[in-house]
N, C-alpha and C positions, 0 to 999 in steps of 0.2 A: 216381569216388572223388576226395575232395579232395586237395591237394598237400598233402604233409607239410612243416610249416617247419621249418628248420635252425637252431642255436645263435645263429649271426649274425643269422638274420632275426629272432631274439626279443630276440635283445640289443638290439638297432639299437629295435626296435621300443618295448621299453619302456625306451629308454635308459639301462642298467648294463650293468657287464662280461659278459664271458664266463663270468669266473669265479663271481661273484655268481650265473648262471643255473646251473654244474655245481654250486655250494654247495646252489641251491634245488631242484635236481632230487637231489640225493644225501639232503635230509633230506624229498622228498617234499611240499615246499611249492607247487609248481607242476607242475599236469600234462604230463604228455612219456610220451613211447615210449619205451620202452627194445630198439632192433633186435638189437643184442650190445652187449658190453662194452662198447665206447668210441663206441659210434653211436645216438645220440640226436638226438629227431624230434618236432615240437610240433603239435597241430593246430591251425588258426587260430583254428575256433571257440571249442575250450577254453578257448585263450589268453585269448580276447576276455570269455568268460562268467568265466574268473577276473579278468581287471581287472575287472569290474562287480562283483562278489560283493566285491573288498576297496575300492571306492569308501565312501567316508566324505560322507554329506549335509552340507552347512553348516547345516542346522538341528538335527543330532544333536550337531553340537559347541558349542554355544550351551549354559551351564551353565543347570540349569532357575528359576523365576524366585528361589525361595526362598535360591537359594546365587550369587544376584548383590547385589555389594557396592552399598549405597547411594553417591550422590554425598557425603554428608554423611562417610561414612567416610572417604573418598578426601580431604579436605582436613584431618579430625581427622590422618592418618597423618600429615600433608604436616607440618601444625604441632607433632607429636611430634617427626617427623625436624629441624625447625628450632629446638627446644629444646635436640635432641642438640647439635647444632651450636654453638648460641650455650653452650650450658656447657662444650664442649670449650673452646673459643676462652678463656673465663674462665678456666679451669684453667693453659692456658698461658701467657697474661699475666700472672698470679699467681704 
């Protein structure tokens, strides 16, 4: 039978408090034992297949091509933002 990990081994391990781990185990976000009331027990594997299950790929966060801003856009903003500017500046010389 595998060793059960402790509060501390899960903390340490996915680096957050203690508390952060009884908040995630109290709404059920993270798998754990519950042995009685105040004694709670992780198994490693669990642990290990919930980090992979909330991994996020770098290519799912790439917006898809139709909702990436052209370069062209990015310079029209740039010469908005420098219109703003240069009429501000007019208004207060004025």
């Amino acid at each position: 039978m595998e060793k059960l990990l402790d509060i501390d081994d899960v903390s340490e391990m996915l680096g957050v408090t203690k508390a952060t781990i009884y908040a995630w185990t109290s709404q059920n976000k993270i798998p754990h034992v519950k042995l009685s009331r105040k004694l709670l027990k992780f198994r490693g594997d669990e642990i290990k297949a919930w980090i992979v299950a909330k991994s996020i790929s770098t290519d799912t966060c790439r917006p898809p091509e139709q909702f990436r801003r052209p370069e062209t856009f990015i310079s029209d903003h740039e010469d908005f933002i420098e219109r703003i500017i240069s009429n501000a500046k007019q208004e207060v010389l004025n």
